[in-house]
C-alpha positions in Angstrom: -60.2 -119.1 -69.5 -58.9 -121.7 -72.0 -55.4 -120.5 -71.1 -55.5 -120.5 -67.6 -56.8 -124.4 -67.5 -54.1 -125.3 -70.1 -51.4 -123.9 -67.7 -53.0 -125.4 -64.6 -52.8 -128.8 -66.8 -49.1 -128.1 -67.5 -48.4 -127.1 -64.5 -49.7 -129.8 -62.3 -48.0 -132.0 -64.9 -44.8 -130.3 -64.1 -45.1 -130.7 -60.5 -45.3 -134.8 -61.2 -42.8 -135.1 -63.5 -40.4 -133.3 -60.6 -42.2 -135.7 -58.0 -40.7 -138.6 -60.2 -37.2 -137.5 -60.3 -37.4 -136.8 -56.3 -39.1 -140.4 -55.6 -36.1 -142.4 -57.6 -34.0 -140.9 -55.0 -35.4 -143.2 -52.8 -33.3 -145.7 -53.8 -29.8 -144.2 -52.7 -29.4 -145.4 -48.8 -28.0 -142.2 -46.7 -24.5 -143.4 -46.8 -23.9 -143.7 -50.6 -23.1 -140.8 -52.2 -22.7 -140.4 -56.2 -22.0 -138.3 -59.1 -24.1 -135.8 -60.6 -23.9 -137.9 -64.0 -24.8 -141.6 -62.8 -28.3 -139.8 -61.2 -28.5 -138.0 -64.4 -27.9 -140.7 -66.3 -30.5 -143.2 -64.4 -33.5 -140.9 -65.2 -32.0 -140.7 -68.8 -32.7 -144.6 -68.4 -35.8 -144.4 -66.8 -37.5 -142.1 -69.5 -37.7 -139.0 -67.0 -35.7 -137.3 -70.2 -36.6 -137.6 -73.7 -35.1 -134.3 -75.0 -32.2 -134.3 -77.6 -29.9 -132.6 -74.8 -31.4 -134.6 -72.2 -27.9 -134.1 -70.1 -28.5 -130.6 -69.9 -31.8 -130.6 -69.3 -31.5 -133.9 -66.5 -28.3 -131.4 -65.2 -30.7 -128.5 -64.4 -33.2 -130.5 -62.5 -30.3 -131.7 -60.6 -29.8 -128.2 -59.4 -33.3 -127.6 -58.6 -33.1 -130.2 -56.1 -29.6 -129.1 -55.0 -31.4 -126.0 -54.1 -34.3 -127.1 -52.5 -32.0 -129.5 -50.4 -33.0 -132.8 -51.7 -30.0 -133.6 -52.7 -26.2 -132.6 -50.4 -22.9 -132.1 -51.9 -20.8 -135.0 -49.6 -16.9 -134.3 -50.6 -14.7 -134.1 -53.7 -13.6 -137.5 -55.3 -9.5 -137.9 -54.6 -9.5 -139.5 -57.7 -11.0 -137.5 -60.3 -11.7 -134.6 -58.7 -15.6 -134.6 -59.0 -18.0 -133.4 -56.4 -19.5 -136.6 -54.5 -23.6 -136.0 -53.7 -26.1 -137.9 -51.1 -30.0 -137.6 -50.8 -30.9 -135.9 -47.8 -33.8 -139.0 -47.3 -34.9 -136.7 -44.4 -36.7 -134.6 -47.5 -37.1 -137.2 -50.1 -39.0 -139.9 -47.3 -41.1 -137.3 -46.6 -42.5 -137.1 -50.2 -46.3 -138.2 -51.1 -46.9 -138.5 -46.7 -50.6 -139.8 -46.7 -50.4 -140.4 -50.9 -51.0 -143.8 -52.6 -48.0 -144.5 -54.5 -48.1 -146.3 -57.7 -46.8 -149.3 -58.7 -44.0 -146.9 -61.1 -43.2 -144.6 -58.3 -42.3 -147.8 -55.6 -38.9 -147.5 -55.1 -37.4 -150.1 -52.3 -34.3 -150.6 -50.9 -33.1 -154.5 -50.3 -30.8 -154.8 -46.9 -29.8 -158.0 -45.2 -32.8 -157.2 -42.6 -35.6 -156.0 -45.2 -37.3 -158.9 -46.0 -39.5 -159.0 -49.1 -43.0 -159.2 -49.1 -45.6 -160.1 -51.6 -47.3 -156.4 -52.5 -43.1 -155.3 -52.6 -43.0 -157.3 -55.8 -44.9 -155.3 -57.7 -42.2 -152.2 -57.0 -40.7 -151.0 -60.1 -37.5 -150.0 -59.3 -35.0 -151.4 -56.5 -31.7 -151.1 -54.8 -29.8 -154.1 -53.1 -27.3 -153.1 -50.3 -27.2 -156.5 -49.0 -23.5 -158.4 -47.9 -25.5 -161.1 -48.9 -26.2 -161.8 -52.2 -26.8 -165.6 -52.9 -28.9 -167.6 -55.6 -31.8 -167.3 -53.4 -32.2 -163.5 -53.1 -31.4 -163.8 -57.3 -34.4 -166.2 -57.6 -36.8 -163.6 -55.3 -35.7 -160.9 -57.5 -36.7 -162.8 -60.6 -40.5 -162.4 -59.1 -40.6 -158.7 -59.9 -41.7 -159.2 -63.2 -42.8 -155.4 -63.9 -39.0 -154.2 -62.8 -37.4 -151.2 -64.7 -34.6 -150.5 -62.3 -32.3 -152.8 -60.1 -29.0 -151.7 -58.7 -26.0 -153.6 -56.5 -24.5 -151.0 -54.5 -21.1 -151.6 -54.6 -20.8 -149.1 -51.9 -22.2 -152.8 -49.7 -18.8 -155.0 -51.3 -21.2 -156.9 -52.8 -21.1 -161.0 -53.2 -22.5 -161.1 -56.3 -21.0 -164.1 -58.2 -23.2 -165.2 -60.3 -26.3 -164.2 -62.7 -28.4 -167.3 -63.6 -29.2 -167.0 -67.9 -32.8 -167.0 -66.4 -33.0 -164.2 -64.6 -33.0 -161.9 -67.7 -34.9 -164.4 -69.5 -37.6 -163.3 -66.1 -36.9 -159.6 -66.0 -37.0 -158.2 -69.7 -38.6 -154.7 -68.7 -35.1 -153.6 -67.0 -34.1 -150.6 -67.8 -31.4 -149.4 -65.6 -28.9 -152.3 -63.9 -26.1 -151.5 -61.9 -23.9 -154.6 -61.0 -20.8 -152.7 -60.3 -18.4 -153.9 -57.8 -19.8 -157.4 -58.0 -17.5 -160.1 -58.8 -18.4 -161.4 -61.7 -16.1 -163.0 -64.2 -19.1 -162.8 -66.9 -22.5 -162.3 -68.3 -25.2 -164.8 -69.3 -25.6 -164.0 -73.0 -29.4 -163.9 -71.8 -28.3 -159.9 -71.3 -29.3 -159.5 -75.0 -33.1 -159.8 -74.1 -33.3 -156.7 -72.0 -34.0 -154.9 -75.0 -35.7 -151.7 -73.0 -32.0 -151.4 -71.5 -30.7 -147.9 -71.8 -28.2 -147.7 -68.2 -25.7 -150.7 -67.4 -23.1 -150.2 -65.4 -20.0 -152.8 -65.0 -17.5 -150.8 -63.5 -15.3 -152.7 -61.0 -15.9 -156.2 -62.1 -14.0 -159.2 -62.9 -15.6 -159.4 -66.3 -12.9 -160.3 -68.9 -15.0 -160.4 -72.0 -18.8 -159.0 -73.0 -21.2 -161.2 -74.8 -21.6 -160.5 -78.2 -25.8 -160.7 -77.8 -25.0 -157.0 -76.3 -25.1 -156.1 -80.1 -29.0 -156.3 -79.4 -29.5 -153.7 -76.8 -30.3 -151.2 -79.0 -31.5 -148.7 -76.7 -28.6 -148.6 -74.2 -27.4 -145.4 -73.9 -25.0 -145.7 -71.0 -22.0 -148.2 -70.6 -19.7 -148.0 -67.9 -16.4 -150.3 -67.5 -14.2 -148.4 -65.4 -12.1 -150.8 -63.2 -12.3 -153.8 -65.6 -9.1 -155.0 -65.0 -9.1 -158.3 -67.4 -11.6 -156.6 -70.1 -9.4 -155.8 -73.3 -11.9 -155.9 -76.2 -15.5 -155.1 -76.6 -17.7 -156.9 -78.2 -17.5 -157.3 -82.6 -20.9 -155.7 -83.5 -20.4 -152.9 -80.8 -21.4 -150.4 -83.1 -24.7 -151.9 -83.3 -25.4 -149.6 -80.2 -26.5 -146.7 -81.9 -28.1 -144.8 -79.4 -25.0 -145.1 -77.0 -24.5 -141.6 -75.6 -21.9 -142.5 -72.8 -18.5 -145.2 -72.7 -16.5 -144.6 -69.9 -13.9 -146.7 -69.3 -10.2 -146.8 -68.4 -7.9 -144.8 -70.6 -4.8 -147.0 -70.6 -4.1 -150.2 -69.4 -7.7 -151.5 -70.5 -9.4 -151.9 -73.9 -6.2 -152.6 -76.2 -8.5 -151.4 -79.4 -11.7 -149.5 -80.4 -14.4 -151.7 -81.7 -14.4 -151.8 -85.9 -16.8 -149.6 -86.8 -17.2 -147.1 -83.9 -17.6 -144.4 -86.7 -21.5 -145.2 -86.6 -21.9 -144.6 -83.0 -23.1 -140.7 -83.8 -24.9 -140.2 -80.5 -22.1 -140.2 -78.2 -21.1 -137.7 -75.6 -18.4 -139.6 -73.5 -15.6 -141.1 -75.1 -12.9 -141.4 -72.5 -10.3 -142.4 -74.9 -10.0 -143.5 -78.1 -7.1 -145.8 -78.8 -5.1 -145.9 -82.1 -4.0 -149.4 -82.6 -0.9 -150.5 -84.5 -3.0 -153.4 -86.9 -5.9 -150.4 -88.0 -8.5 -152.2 -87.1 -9.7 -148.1 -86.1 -8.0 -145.4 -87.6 -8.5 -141.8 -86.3 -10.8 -141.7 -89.2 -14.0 -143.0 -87.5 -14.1 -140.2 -85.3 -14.8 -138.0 -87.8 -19.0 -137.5 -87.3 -18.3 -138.6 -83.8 -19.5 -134.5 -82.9 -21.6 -134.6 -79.6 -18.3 -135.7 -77.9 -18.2 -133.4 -74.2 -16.0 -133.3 -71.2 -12.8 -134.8 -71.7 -11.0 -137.2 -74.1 -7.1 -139.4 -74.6 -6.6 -140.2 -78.1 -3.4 -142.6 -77.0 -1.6 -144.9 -79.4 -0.3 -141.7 -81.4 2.9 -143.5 -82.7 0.2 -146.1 -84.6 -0.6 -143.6 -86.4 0.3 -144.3 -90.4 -1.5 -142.0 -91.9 -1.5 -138.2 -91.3 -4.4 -137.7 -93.1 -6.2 -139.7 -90.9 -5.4 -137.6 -88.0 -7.1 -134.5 -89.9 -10.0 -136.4 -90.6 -10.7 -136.7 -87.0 -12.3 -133.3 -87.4 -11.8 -132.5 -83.9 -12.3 -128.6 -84.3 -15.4 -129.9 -84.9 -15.8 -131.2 -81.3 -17.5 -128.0 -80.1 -18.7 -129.8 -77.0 -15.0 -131.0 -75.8 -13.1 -129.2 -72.8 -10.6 -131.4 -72.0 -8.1 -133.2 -74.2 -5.1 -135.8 -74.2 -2.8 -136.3 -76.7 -0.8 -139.4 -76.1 2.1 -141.3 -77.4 3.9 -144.5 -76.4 6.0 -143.9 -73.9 8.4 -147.1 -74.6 8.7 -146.5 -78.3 12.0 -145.8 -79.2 12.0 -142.6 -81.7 14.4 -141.8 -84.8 14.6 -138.7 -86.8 11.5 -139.7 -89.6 9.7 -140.7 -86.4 10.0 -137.3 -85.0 9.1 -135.6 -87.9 6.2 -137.8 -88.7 5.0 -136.7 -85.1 5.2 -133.0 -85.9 2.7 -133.6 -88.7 0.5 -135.5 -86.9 -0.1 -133.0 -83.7 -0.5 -130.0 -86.2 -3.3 -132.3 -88.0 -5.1 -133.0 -84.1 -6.7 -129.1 -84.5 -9.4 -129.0 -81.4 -11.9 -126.5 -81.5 -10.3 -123.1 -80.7 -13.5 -122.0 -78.5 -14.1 -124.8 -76.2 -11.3 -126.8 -75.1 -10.1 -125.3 -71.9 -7.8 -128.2 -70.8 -5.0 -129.6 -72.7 -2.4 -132.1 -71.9 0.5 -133.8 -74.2 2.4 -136.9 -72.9 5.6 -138.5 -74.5 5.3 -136.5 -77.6 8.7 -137.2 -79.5 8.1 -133.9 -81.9 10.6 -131.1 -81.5 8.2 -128.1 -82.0 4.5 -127.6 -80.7 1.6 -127.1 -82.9 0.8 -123.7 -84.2 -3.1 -123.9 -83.4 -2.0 -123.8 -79.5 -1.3 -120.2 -80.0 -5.4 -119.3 -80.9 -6.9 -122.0 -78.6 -8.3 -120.4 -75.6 -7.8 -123.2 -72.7 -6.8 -122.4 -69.6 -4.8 -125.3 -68.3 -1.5 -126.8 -70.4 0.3 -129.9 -69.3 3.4 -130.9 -71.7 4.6 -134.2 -70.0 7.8 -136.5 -70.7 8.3 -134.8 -74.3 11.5 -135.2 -75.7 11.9 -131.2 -76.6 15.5 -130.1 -75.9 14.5 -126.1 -75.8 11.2 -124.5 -75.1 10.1 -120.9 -76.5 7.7 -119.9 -74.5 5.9 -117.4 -76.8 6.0 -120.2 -79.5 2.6 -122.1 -79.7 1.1 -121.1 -76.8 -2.1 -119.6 -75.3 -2.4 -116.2 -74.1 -5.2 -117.3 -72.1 -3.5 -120.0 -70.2 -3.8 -120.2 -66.3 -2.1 -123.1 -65.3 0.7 -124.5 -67.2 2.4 -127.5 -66.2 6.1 -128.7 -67.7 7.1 -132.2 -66.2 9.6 -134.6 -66.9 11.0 -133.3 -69.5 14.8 -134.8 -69.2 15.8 -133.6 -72.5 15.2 -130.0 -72.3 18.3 -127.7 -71.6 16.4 -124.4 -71.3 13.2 -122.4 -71.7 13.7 -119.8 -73.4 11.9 -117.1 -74.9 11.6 -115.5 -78.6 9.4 -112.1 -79.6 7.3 -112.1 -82.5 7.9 -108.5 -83.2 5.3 -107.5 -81.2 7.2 -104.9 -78.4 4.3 -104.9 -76.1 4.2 -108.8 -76.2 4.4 -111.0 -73.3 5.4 -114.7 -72.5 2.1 -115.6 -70.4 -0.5 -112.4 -70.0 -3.2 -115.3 -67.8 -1.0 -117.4 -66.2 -1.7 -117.5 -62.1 0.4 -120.8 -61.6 3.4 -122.8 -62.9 4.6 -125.9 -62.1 8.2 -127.3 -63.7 9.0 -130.6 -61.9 11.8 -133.4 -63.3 13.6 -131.2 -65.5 16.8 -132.8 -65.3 19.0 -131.3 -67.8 17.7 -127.7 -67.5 20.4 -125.3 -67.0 19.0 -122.3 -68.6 15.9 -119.9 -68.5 15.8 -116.6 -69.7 12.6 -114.3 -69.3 12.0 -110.7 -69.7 10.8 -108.5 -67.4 7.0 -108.6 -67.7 6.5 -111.4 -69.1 4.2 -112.8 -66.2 2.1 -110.1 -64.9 -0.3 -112.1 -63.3 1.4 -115.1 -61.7 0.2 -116.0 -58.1 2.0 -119.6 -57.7 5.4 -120.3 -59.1 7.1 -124.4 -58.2 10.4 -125.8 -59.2 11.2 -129.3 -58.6 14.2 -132.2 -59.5 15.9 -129.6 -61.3 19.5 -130.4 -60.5 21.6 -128.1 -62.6 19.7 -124.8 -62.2 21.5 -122.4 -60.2 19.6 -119.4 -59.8 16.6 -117.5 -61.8 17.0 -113.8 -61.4 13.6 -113.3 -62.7 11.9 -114.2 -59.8 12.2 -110.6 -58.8 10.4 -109.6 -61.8 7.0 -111.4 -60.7 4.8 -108.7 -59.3 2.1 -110.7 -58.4 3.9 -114.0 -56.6 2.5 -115.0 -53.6 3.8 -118.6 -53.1 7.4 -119.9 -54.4 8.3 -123.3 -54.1 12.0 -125.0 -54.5 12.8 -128.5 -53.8 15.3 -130.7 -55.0 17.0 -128.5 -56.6 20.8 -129.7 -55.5 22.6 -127.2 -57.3 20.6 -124.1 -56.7 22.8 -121.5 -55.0 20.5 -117.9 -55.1 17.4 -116.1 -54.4 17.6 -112.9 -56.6 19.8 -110.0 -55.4 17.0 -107.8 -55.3 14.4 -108.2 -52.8 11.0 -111.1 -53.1 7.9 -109.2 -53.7 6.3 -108.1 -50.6 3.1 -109.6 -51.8 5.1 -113.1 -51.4 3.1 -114.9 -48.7 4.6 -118.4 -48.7 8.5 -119.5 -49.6 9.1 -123.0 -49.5 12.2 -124.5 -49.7 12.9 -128.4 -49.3 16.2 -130.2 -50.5 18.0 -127.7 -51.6 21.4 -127.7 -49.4 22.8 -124.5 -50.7 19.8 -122.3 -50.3 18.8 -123.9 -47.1 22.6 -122.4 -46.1 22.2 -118.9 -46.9 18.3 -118.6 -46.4 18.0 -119.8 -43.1 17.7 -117.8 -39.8 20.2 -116.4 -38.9 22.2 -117.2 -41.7 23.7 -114.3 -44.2 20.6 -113.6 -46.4 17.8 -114.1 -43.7 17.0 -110.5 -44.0 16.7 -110.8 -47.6 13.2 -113.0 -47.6 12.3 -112.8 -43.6 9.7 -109.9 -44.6 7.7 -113.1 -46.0 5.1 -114.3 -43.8 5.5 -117.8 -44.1 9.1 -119.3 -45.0 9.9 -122.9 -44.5 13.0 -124.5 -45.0 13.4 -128.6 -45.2 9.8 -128.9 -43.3 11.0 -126.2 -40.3 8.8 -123.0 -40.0 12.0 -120.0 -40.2 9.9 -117.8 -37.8 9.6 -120.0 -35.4 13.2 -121.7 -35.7 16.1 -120.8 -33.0 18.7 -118.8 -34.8 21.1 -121.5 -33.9 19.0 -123.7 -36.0 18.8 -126.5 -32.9 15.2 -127.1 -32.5 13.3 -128.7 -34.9 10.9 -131.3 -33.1 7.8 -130.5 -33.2 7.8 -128.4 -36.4 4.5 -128.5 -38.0 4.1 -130.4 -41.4 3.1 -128.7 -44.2 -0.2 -130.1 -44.0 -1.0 -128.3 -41.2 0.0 -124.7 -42.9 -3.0 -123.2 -44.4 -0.9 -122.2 -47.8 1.2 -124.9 -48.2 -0.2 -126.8 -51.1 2.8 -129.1 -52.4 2.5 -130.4 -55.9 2.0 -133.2 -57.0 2.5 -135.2 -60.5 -1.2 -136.9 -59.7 -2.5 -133.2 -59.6 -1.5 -131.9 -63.0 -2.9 -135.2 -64.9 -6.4 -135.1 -63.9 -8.3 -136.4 -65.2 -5.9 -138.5 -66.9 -3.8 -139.6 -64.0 -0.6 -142.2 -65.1 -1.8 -145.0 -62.4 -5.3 -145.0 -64.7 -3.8 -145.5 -67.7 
């Protein structure tokens, strides 16, 4: 009997804790949509998770409510590729119907129209979508002395200016604050008395430095500068914040530095770059018990690098949470022989852990060979951009279990070649479903053998002005979609004929195979069993023999395979224009 009224009790105290996490939803208006971290990260803040893997556990509840419909997937971010959500309010408003909400459970939105009344001041937790955000809605605010949560929608373009020092001088109990998108240019350094702060975000701001009083928020766990334009440096005593778990902010182009002393900040999970400076202030060294790093991390500023110890005590095998990494040199640097050698050194030292990284990406690396450890790491995605390699073994270094592989800019390299290991049955790529090569500008040569990719689906060529021809394409007996463009120089399909599983040719730019592949012209028959064949943005099945109608083709957006790449695709989430 004992047992059944001890799970009643835990069960009924389940069923509140869930009503908790459904209630803050109340804040989001229908039209602002978010990522599954920030809401994860708010009831982080709010106390809704104490666990030690609170992100797992706040990402599972997030799922239960996807389920039951509380929460709607809205689109996929252009930027970064992450699924956008909203709060289906026609669920969460219905919630505790007839109830008596507490004081903790009062969550209010702010609008130009909502005006505030006395009993709404005793709300814990609110959201301002106002236009309209002048020193007299600040000093209102300043009466909800029991707030935990506040947040300016930047969704709204807010007009927030200007905080007055008092206002967290009035309002110590916050918990959560969200002034992204606002316009500030800075932060009373009255922001060091919100000592129960554990979720600030500044994203999008005209903030160009932090006060150093943040060295006193010693429970923040999230801190998010993404879009700071003018902010280079973060505060001295940064890693005062020891329970930090999250630090997002731009990878290049941004903080010039880590903060001294980042080594102690043991709790974090997001890094999104950690930058080697030439004056060591931070040497790869402090990320050595940095371990409960996740997702995805740049370390840029390679070339700073004086040290190749240091670049082994990094530990990063020990990373066992990270899936996504960026190794970055300077891409203006200009590069002698010791340099390049020195470089070789240094990437074999960066060891990820072989198990979990899944993404990889290497940008201006001046080295002329490719790590070892590549060849037992089990990602599925390579991207080897603006290296100064002038050949390329494919079978050197490199994952069997890659899907996607990605060469760009690469205007050094002459040819890609490939080299056995003594293993007969061996081939180049056993995974790989696509392949992108794009700027090669001095590639003349590629030799593969037959086999080599089994599996690949998706096969684009671009800017590659002195190939001529790659007989191998015949030898690809799972290609469905070939692309060539801007290829000048490129003269011939294969003699034999394109896979009949080929779906989708695409050729743009390319004057000499646009002359013999076209309809009508002397090869048509040789790739006109294809369903869908293209040629400078004119559909081939559709086209006049005579070649004189083309108004009216169809874009490529409008054909349901076309998918042309782009150089923003391969980088994400590290795209150049973020950097």
């Amino acid at each position: 009997m004992e047992t059944v009224m001890w799970l009643r009790v835990m069960l009924k105290e389940l069923n509140k804790y869930r009503m908790k996490l459904k209630l803050f939803c109340r804040l989001f208006p229908s039209d602002y949509d978010f990522e599954r971290d920030t809401l994860v990260e708010l009831w982080m803040a709010m106390g809704f998770l104490r666990e030690e893997h609170m992100e797992d556990v706040g990402s599972r509840y997030f799922d239960n409510l996807l389920e039951e419909q509380y929460i709607l997937p809205s689109r996929i971010d252009s930027v970064n590729r992450k699924t956008k959500y909203k709060v289906n309010l026609d669920k969460v408003a219905a919630l505790s119907n007839g109830e008596q909400a507490t004081n903790e459970d009062l969550n209010i939105i702010i609008d130009d129209e909502n005006e505030i009344t006395a009993d709404k001041t005793k709300a814990w937790n609110i959201s301002v979508v106002s236009t309209n955000v002048n020193q007299n809605m600040l000093k209102t605010l300043m009466s909800f002395h029991k707030l935990r949560t506040l947040l300016f929608m930047r969704n709204y373009g807010s007009s927030l200016k200007e905080i007055p020092s008092a206002m967290f001088l009035d309002l110590q109990s916050i918990e959560a604050l969200d002034l992204s998108g606002s316009h500030l240019t800075e932060l009373p350094s009255s922001i060091g008395n919100l000592r129960r702060l554990r979720y600030l975000d500044l994203s999008f701001t005209l903030l160009e430095s932090l006060p150093e009083s943040m060295d006193r928020l010693g429970e923040l766990q999230t801190l998010k500068l993404r879009g700071c334009k003018n902010l280079y440096e973060l505060p001295k005593n940064f890693k005062e914040l020891t329970h930090l778990r999250h630090l997002d902010f731009d990878i290049l182009g941004q903080l010039t530095f880590m903060p001294k002393g980042i080594r102690a900040l043991t709790e974090l999970r997001t890094l999104s770059a950690f930058i080697v400076d030439p004056e060591g202030i931070c040497s790869l060294r402090e990320l050595r018990n940095i371990n409960n790093l996740s997702g995805s991390c740049c370390i840029s500023g390679l070339e700073n690098v004086s040290d190749a110890g240091d670049a082994w005590e990094a530990h990063l095998q020990d990373k066992v949470n990270l899936t996504q990494l960026h190794l970055r040199w300077n891409n203006f640097k200009r590069y002698d022989d010791s340099d390049r050698k020195f470089a070789i050194r240094i990437i074999h030292c960066l060891k990820p852990n072989s198990e979990s990284l899944q993404e990889l990406q290497i940008s201006y690396y001046p080295g002329s060979e490719f790590p070892s450890w590549n060849s037992y790491c089990k990602f599925k995605k390579l991207t080897l951009l603006n290296c100064e390699n002038t050949q390329f073994c494919m079978s050197l270094g490199l994952s069997s279990t890659t899907k996607n592989l990605s060469i760009v800019h690469m205007d050094r390299l002459t040819m890609i070649g490939y080299q056995r290991r003594g293993i007969p049955s061996e081939c180049a790529f056993p995974e790989l479903q696509e392949f992108v090569v794009d700027g090669m500008l001095s590639l003349e040569t590629w030799t593969v053998n037959d086999g080599d990719f089994p599996l690949l689906s998706k096969f684009i060529i671009k800017q590659c002005p002195k190939l001529t021809t790659l007989p191998f394409l015949a030898w690809l007996p799972s290609l469905q979609h070939l692309e060539i463009t801007q290829c000048t120089t490129f003269e011939s399909l294969p003699e034999e004929t394109l896979s009949t599983l080929v779906q989708t040719l695409i050729i743009d730019d390319c004057p000499l195979l646009k002359k013999r592949y076209s309809k009508g012209a002397k090869d048509w028959h040789k790739i006109k069993h294809v369903l869908n064949v293209w040629i400078d943005l004119e559909d081939m099945h559709s086209a006049t023999e005579d070649n004189n109608s083309t108004s009216g083709s169809p874009s490529y957006n409008d054909f349901d395979y076309k998918e042309t790449f782009d150089i923003d695709d391969i980088q994400t989430p590290w795209r150049e224009d973020h950097f």
